[in-house]
N, C-alpha and C positions, 0 to 999 in steps of 0.2 A: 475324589482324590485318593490316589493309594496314601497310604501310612505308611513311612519304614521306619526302622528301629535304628538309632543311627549309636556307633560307637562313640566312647567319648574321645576320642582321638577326632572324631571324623567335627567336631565341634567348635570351631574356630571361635577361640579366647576373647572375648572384649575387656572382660573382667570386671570383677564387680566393683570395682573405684573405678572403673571408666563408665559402668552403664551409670552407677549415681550418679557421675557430673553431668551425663544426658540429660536424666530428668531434671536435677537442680537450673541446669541453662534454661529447660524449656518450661520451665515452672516460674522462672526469673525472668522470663523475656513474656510472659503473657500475663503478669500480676498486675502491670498497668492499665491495660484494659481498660478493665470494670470502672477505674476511677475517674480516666478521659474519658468521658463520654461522646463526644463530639469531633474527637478525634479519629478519624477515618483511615483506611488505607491510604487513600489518595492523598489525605494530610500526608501520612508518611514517605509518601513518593515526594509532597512537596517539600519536604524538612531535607531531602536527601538528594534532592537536586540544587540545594542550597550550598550543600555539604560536596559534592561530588561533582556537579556542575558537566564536565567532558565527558568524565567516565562514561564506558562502555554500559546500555540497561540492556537493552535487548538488541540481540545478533541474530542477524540473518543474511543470507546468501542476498542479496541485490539489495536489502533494506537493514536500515539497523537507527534506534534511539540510544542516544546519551542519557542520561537522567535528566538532563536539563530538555533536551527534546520532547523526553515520556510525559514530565507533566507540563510543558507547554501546549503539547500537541492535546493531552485532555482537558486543557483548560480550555480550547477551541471548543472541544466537543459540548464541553459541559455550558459555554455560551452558546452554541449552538439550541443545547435541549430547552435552554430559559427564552430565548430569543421566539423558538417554536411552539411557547407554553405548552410545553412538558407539563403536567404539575406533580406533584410530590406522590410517588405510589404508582404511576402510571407507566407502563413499559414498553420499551422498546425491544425490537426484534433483533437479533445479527444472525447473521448468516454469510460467514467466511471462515477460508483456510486459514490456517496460523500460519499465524504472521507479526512484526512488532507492534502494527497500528491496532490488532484486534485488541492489546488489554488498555492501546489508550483510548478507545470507545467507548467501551463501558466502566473504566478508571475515574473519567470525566463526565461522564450520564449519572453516574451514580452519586457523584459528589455533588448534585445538588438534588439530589433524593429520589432521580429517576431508579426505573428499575431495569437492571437488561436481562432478554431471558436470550441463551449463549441456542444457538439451531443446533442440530446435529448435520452437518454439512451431507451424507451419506440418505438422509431420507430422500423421498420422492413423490410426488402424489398423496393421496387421501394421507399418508403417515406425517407428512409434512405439514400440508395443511390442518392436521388435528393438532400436531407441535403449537404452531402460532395462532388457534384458536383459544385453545386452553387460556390464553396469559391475555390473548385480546389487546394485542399490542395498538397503540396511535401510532410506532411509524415503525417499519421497518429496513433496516440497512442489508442490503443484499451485495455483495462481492458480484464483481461485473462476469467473471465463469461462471458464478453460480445462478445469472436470470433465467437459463433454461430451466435447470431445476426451479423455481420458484415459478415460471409461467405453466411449469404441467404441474403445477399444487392450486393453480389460480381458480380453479374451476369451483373449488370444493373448500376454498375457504370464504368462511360466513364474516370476521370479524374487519376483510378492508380495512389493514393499518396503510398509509402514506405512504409509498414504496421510494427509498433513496438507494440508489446505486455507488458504490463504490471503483472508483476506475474503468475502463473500458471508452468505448464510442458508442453507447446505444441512448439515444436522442428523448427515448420513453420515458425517461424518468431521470428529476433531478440530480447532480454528479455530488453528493456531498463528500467529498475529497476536495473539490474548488469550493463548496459551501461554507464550510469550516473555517477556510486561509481567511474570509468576512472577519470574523472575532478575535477580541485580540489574547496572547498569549500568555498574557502577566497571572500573575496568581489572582484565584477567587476575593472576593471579601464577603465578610460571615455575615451580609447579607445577600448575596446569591446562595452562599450553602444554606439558604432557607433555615436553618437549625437541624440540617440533616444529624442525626445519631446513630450510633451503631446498634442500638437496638431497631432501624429502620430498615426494610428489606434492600438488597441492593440486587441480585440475581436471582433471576429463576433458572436453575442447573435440572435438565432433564435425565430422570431413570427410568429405567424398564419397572423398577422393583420385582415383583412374583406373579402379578397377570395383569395382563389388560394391554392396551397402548400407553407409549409414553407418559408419565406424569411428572409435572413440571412443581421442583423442591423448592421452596424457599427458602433462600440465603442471606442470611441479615448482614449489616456490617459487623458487627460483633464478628461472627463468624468465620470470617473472610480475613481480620486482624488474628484471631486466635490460632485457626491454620496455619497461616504467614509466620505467624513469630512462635508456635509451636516447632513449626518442623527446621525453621532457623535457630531452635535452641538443639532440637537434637541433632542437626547437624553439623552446628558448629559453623553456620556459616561467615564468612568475612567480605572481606571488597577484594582477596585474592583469587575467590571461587569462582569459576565457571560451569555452569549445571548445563549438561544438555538435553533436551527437551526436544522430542520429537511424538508426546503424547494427544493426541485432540485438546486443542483448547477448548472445545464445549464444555470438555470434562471437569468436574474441581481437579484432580489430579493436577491431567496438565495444564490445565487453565490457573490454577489459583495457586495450588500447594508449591510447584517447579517455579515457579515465576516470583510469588511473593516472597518464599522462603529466603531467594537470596536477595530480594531487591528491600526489603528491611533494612538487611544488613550491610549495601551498596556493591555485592556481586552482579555478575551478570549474568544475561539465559541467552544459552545459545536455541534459537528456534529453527528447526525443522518442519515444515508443510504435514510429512508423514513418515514412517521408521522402514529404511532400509538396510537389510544387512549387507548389503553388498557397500555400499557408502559407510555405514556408521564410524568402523574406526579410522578411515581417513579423515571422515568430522571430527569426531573424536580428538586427533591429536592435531589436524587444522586448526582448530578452535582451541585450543593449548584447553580442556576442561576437565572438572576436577571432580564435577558428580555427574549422576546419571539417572535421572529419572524413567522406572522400569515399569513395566506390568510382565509379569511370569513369561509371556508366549514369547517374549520380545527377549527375551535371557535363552527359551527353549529355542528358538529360533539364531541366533547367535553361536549355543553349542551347538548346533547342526551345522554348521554352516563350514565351508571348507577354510582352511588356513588360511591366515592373511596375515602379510609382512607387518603388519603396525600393529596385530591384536594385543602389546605384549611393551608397545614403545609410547604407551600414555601415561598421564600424569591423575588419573584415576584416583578416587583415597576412599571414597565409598558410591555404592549403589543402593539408591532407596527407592521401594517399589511396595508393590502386593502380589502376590500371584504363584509365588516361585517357586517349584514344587519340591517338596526334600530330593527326589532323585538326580532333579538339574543344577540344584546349587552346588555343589562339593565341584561338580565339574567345570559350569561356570566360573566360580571363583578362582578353582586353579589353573585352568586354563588360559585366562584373560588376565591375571594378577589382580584382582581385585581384590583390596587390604581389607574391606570392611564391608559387609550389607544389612541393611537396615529395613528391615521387612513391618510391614505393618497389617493393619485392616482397617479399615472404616470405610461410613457410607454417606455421600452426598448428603445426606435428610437424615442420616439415623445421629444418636446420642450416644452409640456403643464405638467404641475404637481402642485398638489393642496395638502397643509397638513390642517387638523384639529388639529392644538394643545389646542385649546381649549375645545377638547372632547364633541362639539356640537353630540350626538345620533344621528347616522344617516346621517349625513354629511361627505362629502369624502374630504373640506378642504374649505377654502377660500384663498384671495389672498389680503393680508394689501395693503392700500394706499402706506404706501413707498415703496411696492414692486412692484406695480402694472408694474413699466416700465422694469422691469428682469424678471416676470412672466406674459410678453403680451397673454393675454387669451381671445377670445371672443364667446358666445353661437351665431349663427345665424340660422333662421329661414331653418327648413327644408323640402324639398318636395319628398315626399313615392315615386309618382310616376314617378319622373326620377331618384332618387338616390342621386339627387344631392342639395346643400343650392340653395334657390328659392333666386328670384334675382328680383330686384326693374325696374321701365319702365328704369332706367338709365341703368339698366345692372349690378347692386353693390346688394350683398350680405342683409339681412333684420338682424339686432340683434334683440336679443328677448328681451322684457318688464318681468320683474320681475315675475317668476311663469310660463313661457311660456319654454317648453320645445326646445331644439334646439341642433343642432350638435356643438360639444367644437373644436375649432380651434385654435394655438397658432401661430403669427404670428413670419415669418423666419427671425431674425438678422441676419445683415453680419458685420462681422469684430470678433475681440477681445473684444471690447466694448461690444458686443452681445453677448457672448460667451452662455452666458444660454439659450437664443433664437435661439442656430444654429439648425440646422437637418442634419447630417449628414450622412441618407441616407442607403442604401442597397446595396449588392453586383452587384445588379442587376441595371442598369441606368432607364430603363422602371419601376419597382417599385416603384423607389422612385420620378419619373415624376408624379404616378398614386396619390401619394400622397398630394400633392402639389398644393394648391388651388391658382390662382391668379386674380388681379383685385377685389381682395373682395372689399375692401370699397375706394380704389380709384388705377389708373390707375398705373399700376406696382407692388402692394404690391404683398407679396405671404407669404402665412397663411399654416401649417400643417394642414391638417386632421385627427383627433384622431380616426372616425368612430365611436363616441359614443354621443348619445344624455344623457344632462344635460338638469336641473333647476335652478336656482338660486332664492334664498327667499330676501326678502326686506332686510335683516342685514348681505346681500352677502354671505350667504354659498351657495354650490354648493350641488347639488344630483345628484347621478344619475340613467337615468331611464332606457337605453337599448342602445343594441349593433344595431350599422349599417351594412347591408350589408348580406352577406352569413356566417356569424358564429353561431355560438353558443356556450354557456361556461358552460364547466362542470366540477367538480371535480379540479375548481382554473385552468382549460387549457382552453385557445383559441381553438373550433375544426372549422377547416373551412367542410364547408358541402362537397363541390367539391371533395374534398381526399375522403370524407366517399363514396361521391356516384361512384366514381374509381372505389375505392376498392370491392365496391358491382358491379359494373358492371361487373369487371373481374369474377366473380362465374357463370360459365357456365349455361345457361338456365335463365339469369336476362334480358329482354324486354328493359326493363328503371325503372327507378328509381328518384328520387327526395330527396334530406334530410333536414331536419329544425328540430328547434329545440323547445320542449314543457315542457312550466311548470310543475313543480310536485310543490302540497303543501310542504313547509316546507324546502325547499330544494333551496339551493342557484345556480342561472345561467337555463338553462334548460336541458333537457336530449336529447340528440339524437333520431328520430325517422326517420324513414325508408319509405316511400311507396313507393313497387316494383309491375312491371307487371311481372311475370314468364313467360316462353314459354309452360311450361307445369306443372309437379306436381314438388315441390320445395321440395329441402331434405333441411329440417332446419337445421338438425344436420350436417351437412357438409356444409354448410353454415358459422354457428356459428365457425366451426373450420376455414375455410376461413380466415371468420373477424380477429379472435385471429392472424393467422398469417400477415395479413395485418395491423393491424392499434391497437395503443396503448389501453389500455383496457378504457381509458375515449372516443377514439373518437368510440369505435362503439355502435351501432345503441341501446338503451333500448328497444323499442319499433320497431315493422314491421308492415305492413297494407298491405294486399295484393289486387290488384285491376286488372282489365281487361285492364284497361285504364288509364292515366292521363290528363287529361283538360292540353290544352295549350294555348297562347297570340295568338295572331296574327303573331308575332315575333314568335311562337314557345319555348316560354318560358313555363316551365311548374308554374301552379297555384297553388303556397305551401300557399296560404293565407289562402284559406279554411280550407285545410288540417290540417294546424297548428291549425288555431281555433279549431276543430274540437279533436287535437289530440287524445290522446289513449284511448276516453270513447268507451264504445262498445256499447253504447245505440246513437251514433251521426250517425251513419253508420251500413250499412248490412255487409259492409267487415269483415273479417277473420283480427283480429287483434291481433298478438303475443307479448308476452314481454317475456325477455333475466332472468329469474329467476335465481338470485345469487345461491339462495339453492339447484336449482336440476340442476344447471349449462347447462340448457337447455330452449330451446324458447318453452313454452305452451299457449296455447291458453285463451288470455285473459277474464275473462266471469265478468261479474257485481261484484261477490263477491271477486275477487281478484283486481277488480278495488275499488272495493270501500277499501279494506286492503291497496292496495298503496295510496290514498288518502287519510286517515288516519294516513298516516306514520306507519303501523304496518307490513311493508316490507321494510329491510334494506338494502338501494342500495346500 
């Protein structure tokens, strides 16, 4: 991510008696917690359909719940998991677009202690399948579009969960949408919630993290309340709010943070399937809504975009996101009137999280004095060439000096007392091992690994400059390179292959690129349909480079350092270098003058 140096004019004021009321809200709205213990999210939807009854929860285009609907409809669900002995810890699968019914699926599975692990709708095959073997679900809910994908996964999944379909006509498998209307609607009794707590897992949310295929984070209820009423302290939400939400519900983001933040507080979420600019601010002011849940591309995407009569006639008051790059905010913000944004960091699984309520341009957040002991954070010095934070003659970890780039690590709490500092890890025990840094700065500690190198400036905000490891980010996704180069291995007549990831101007994360050795002449166009069947339309390849050969270590590793520098100018190298053209939906041979068109931004990725 570039770094600019921004003026203090260019600094949009919150002020510093507005950012403290931030934190004081969301410090005050998450104190309870720890003390309910068995009080749940889904308790809270049910206290506030008590309170709220008609009100608007979740909006959508042909579908929409009241509060009284939201936990009705998951008190179906969750008689449903008891009825099918569910037992406590044991999970279910989903696999659907967002939509209002998907949070009351697993709102009501989880309230009596099931676990749901959220699909990534965009996988396909062997990626898919390793998705739902990981968690080894007993049954899986599948959206009635989505059976094709889940029958080309069928081959290659070992763990056969109970497959229930969601709407449609297909006779294969039972319709639990008519299964559900069986049970009745009225609230739980606290002996069906089994004694579920919030210290009990409720979702497995999948990330890429820095290599490998998906691994699947555990989410406790703790977790899932502290989000919710975090991000409804910072932003002030009420029952006047409307948030719109066109983020993956897989994701916590839009899944969990967009949704619960305001349904705490008895707002509502306007839900969109997927993020369109050409739609948005007619949504936008259709939907009279008041926040805007972002990821960076989706803001860069927006100031690209050509003028439109409503960009300017909404009722907006802030955008809360991650992503956004100091270059596109200032324009963002003035162009579309956005009063206020609210930038953050955190990860799925990680214990490290950074807000900017002060709307410092360009900064992903800092961390107050008084917080510093709930948000233990530390940058330590990193080294390229093992992978790993360089380490002192004692053998402890180097922090870095102000302005010094370094890997962000948040050290693991244990107990209750620590509850914000836990990590609690992956389905996988080896994962979350991989994670886990110990001995940092003295003999026993043990610190999370974010995998992301930060800055930090003298008046403590944080930046950040790049991802660690084998990924690369594109289109707001984690793609790990490994899966891409899989999925291109398996295309008959691929050698070897290599993937990293390359800047494009303008353009937030990097893009995929490819160099493969062929065994002989390479059919792109069967190729390209390959990829499409394998791997979601963000992880595969922009770019190909076709070579005789790839330079390897010593070790056999192949040498993407070059490569990468080098990426897809066709004046850096003699190879044959393709790009994936949106427009002729076909790989043509990249030549200077279409290099130099993407370079300019005057090809719309």
């Amino acid at each position: 991510m570039a770094l600019i140096d921004l003026e203090p004019r260019q600094r949009p004021a919150h002020g510093r008696d507005g950012a403290l009321s931030d934190w004081v809200r969301a410090l005050q709205a998450t104190a309870p917690i720890a003390r309910q213990k068995q009080r749940l999210l889904p308790c809270v939807i049910e206290d506030m359909a008590q309170r709220r009854g008609a009100a608007p929860a979740l909006l959508a285009q042909g579908e929409s719940l009241t509060y009284r609907g939201l936990a009705e409809r998951a008190n179906r669900y969750a008689r449903w998991a008891l009825a099918h002995g569910l037992g406590k810890d044991e999970t279910v699968g989903l696999l659907m677009p967002n939509r209002p019914e998907y949070m009351a699926v697993w709102l009501g599975i989880t309230s009596v202690g099931g676990v749901v692990a959220l699909l990534n709708v965009n996988l396909r095959g062997a990626a898919l399948a390793h998705c739902i073997d990981v968690v080894a679900p007993r049954h899986a809910i599948v959206a009635a579009e989505l059976l094709d994908a889940h029958r080309g996964a069928a081959a290659h999944i070992t763990s056969r969960p109970r497959i229930w379909v969601h709407g449609g006509d297909d006779d294969a498998f039972p319709r639990i949408d008519r299964e559900v209307e069986r049970f009745a609607p009225a609230p739980l009794s606290p002996s069906e919630r089994r004694g579920t707590s919030i210290a009990d897992r409720a979702l497995a949310i999948y990330t890429s993290g820095t290599t490998g295929l998906p691994k699947a984070a555990n989410v406790s209820h703790r977790r899932l309340l502290q989000w919710s009423f975090w991000f409804a302290g910072l932003m002030n939400t009420g029952p006047d709010d409307r948030m719109y939400d066109c983020l993956p519900m897989y994701h916590s983001i839009g899944g969990v943070v967009a949704t619960g933040a305001l349904l705490v507080n008895g707002g509502a979420v306007v839900i969109r399937e997927r993020f369109s600019a050409k739609n948005f601010w007619d949504d936008v002011c259709e939907w009279d809504c008041t926040l805007f849940q972002y990821i960076g591309e989706l803001c860069r995407y927006l100031a690209g975009a050509p003028a439109h009569p409503r960009e300017r006639g909404h009722r907006l008051r802030l955008a809360c996101g991650n992503g956004l790059r100091a270059d596109v905010w200032p324009r963002f913000a003035e162009r579309f009137a956005i009063p206020r944004i609210l930038e953050f960091y955190a990860a799925t699984e990680g214990n490290v999280s950074l807000y900017n309520v002060e709307g410092e341009v360009g900064a992903i957040g800092r961390v107050p004095s008084f917080l510093a002991h709930r948000l233990p954070l530390a940058l330590v010095k990193f080294d390229a060439a093992t992978g790993e934070p360089a380490r002192d003659a004692e053998g402890f970890c180097i922090r870095c000096a102000a302005g010094e780039s370094g890997e962000a690590i948040g050290r693991i709490g244990d107990g209750a007392a620590q509850a914000g500092a836990a990590f609690e890890g992956y389905t996988g025990a080896p994962d979350t091992a991989r994670k886990i840094l110990r001995n940092v700065f003295a003999p026993g500690d043990a610190w999370y690994r974010t995998g992301d190198l930060m800055r930090q400036d003298e008046s403590g905000f944080f930046y950040f400059v790049d991802r660690i490891g084998d990924t690369f980010r594109w289109k707001g996704e984690n793609v790990a390179t490994s899966e891409v180069a899989a999925a291109i291995s398996a295309f008959a007549g691929i050698v070897e292959t290599t993937v990293y990831g390359v800047a494009i101007p303008g353009c937030e994360g990097a893009a995929g690129m490819a160099t493969l050795v062929p065994a002989g002449t390479l059919d792109l166009a069967a190729l390209r349909k390959h990829l499409a069947q394998h791997l979601p339309a963000y992880a595969r390849p922009l770019f190909l480079r076709i070579k005789d050969r790839i330079e390897t270590t010593a070790t056999f590793k192949h040498k993407t350092a070059d490569l990468a520098r080098q990426g897809y100018d066709p004046a850096a190298t003699d190879d044959a270098i393709y790009f994936d053209d949106p427009a002729q939906q076909t790989f043509v041979r990249l030549d200077r003058a279409r290099y130099e068109r993407i370079q300019a931004g005057m090809v719309r990725l």
